[in-house]
DODOSE-202325 format. One record per residue (C-alpha): x, y, z. Coordinates in steps of 0.02 Angstrom, whole numbers, padded with zeros to 5 digits, always signed. Layout:
<setors>
XYZ;...
</setors>
This chain:
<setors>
+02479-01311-03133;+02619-01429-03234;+02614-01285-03369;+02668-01158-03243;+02795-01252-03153;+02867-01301-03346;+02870-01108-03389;+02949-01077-03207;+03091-01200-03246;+03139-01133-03423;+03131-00951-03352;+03284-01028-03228;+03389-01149-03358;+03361-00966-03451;+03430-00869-03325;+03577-00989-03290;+03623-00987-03454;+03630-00817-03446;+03744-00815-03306;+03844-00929-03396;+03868-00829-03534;+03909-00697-03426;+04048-00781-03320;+04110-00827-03480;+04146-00670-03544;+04204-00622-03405;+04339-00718-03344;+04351-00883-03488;+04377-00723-03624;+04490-00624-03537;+04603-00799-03506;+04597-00820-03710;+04633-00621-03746;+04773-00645-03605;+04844-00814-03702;+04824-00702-03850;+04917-00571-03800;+05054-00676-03721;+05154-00721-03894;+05187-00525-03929;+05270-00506-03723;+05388-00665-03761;+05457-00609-03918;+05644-00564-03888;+05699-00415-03845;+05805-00353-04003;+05969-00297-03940;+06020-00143-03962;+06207-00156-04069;+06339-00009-04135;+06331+00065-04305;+06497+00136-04299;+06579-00028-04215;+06568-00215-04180;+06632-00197-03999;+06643-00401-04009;+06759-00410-04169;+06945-00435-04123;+06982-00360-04306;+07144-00244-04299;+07124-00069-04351;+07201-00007-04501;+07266+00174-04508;+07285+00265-04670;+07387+00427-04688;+07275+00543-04787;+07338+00727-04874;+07232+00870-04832;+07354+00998-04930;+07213+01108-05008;+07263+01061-05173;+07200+00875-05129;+07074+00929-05026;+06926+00905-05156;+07011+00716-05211;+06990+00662-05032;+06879+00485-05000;+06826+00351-04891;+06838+00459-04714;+06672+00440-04690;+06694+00225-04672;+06831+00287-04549;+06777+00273-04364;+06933+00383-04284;+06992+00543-04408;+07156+00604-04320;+07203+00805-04371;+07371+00860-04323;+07490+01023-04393;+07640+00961-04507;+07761+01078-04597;+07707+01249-04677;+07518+01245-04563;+07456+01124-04688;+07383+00966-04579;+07381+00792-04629;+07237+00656-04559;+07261+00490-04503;+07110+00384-04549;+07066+00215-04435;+06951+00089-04505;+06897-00078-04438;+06788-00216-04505;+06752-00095-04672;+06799-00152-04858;+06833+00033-04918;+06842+00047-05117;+06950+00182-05120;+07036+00286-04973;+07144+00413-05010;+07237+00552-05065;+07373+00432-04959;+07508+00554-04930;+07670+00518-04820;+07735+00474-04620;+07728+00596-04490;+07852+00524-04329;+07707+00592-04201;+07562+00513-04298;+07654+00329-04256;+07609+00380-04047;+07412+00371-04111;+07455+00225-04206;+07507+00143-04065;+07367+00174-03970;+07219+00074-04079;+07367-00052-04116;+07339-00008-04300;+07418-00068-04463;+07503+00094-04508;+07458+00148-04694;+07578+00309-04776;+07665+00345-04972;+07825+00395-04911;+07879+00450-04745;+08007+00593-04669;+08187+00538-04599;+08105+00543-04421;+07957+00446-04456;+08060+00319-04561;+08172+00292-04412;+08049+00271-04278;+07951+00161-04398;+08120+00048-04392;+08164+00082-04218;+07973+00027-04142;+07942-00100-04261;+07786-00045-04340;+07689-00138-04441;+07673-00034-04608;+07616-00024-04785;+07715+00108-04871;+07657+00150-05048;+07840+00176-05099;+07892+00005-05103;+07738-00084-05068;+07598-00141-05203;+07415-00075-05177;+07430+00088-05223;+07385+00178-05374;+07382+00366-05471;+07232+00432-05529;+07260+00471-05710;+07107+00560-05734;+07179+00717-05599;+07351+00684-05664;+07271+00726-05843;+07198+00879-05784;+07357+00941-05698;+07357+00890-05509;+07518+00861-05460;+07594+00695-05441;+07594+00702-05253;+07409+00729-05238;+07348+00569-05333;+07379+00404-05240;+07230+00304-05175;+07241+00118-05081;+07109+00018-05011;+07072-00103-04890;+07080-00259-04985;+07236-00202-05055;+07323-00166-04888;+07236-00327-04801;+07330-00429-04942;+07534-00339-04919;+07470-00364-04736;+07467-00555-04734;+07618-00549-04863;+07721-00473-04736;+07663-00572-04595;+07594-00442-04497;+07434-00480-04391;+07256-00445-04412;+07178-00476-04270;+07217-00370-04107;+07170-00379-03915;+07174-00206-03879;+07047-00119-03815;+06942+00038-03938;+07000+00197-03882;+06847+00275-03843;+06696+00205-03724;+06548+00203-03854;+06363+00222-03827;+06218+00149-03937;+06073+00249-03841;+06097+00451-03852;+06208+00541-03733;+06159+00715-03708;+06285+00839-03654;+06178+00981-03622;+06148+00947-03436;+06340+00914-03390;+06452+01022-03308;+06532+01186-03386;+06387+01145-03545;+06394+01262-03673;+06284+01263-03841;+06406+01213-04022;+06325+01232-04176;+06473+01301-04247;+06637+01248-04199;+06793+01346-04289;+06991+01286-04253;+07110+01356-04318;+07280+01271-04366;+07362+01411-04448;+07325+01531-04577;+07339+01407-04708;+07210+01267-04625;+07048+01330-04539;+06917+01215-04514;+06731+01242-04472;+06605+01083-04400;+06440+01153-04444;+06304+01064-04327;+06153+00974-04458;+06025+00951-04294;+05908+00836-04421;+06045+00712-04455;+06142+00753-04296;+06294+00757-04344;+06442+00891-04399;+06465+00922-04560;+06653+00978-04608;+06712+01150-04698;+06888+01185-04748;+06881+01381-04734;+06705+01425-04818;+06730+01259-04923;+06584+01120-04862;+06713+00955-04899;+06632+00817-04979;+06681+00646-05037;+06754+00651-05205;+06702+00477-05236;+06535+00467-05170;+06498+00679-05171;+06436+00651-04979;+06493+00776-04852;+06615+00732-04744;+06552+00735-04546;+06574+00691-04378;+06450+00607-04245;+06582+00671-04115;+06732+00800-04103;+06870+00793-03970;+06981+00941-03973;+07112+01003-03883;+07290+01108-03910;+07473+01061-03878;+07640+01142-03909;+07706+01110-04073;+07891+01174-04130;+07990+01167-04299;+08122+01023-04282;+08225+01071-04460;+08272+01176-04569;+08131+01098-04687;+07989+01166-04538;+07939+00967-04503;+07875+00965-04332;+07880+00907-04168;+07736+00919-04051;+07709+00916-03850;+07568+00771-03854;+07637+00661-03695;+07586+00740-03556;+07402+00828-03495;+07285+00967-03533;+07117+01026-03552;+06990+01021-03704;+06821+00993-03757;+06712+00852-03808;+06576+00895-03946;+06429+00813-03997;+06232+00828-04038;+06243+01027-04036;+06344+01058-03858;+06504+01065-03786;+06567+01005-03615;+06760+01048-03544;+06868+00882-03529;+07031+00841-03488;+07162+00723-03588;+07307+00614-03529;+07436+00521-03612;+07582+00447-03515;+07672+00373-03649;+07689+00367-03844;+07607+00177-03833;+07476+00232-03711;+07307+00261-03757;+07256+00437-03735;+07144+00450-03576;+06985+00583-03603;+06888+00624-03441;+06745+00744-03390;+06768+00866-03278;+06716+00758-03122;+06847+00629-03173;+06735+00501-03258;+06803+00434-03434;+06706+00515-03564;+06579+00379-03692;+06539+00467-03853;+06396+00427-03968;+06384+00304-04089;+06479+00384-04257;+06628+00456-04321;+06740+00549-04193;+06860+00698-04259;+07003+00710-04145;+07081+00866-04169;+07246+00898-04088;+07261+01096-04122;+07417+01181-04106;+07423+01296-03934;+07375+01473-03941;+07252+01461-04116;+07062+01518-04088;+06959+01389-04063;+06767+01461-04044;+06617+01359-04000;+06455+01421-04013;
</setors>
């Protein structure tokens, strides 16, 4: 009888240690997978940050007037460090740019050709330190006149000549490069400030914006302006990279420095009136005022309308249902296009 009741007892303590073992796994080993698990949900959440900008730097812009004659055309670099590339008609239909770079220590930027009056309104508006080789009478004036800060390759240091394209017969014109250090440096020579309070022109987004679901949408893989018969440019959408890349005519335009194409995250285009304002065919153009366009980016299109009250003001860009536009995070072509050229999206 004491043997059974001994084999009766084990059989329990056996049984509660299976139970035991049971309510251990499940609940005790869930506790130490959950304690586990918990490092990997309290890590911080990585913030998300712009490639293009540091929306927290207070560094001031730095515009750079560069020559898109198609004789320079194929010596142009550093555009792609740029985060604004301005496009605007000047004498004969050629068009000069107006690079703006911020927090970037660009090598080499150039060709650096000379002052355009209108291009000082746009410098204006990012507050920029205004970059140029020479300048027309106008421009030189209104330079004076509204105090711009400038570094002028004529009479400041920085600048220099290729000799390499001046040996194989580019004209003088077509050969003068700066940099950022360089300009930084006649900069603090001259007193000028490098820091700036102004806001960035454009609203910027670090998560995708897609376009094809707003109003008036309309698919742009190719995008052709025309300036004049001289200066036709193409933005040919690359959907893998998505981004633009940039033809002059047939001509894909690459870096001459680095031999990467030249593109464009975004493209804001729109026309104004322009007019000759010499006998020389320098120009003036209707850019104060209002008008329609289109904002470009990631293969669509959508309608938009500009504003710009003043010559100081920043230019205002708004969707059709009035809300400011925010472009992706990249380089943004503005492209002020003279009124009545084709412009074709598709």
């Amino acid at each position: 009888m004491k043997l059974r009741w001994d084999r009766i007892i084990a059989v329990f303590l056996v049984f509660v240690l299976l139970i035991g073992v049971g309510v251990y796994f499940l609940f005790f080993n869930k506790e130490e997978e959950k304690q586990l698990e918990e490092p990997d949900k309290q890590e911080p959440v990585v913030e998300k940050k712009l490639q293009i900008l540091d929306l927290e730097s207070d560094t001031r812009p730095i515009a750079v007037m560069i020559n898109n004659h198609k004789t320079a055309q194929p010596y142009q670099t550093g555009l792609n460090d740029a985060y604004l590339v301005y496009e605007i008609v000047v004498e004969g239909g050629i068009t000069r740019m107006m690079a703006v770079f911020k927090d970037q220590d660009t090598a080499t930027i150039g060709t650096v050709r000379s002052s355009r009056h209108y291009f000082l309104d746009y410098v204006q508006e990012n507050d920029a330190i205004y970059t140029h080789f020479g300048w027309s009478e106008k421009a030189q004036q209104d330079i004076n006149d509204l105090n711009i800060d400038n570094v002028n390759g004529l009479v400041d240091s920085g600048f220099w000549r290729d000799q390499e394209l001046r040996n194989n017969g580019v004209p003088l014109e077509h050969t003068a490069y700066t940099n950022i250090e360089n300009i930084l440096e006649v900069a603090d020579k001259r007193g000028y400030e490098t820091t700036s309070t102004k806001d960035t022109l454009l609203n910027y987004s670090v998560d995708e914006i897609d376009l094809s679901t707003m109003e008036g949408a309309i698919k742009a893989d190719n995008v052709f302006i025309e300036y004049s018969s001289y200066q036709e440019n193409t933005f040919k959408y690359d959907p893998v990279n998505k981004v633009y890349n940039k033809y002059s005519g047939d001509t894909l335009r690459k870096d001459y420095v680095t031999g990467e194409a030249f593109k464009a995250k975004n493209i804001i285009t729109y026309q104004v009136n322009n007019y000759s304002m010499d006998s020389y065919g320098r120009q003036e153009i209707d850019n104060i005022g209002s008008g329609e366009g289109y904002f470009i980016s990631n293969g669509y299109a959508v309608p938009i309308t500009w504003e710009k009250e003043s010559p100081s003001s920043q230019t205002i860009y708004k969707f059709l249902d009035g809300k400011e536009i925010t472009v992706n995070d990249g380089i943004t072509y503005i492209q002020i296009q003279p009124k009545n050229k084709t412009l074709e999206i598709e």
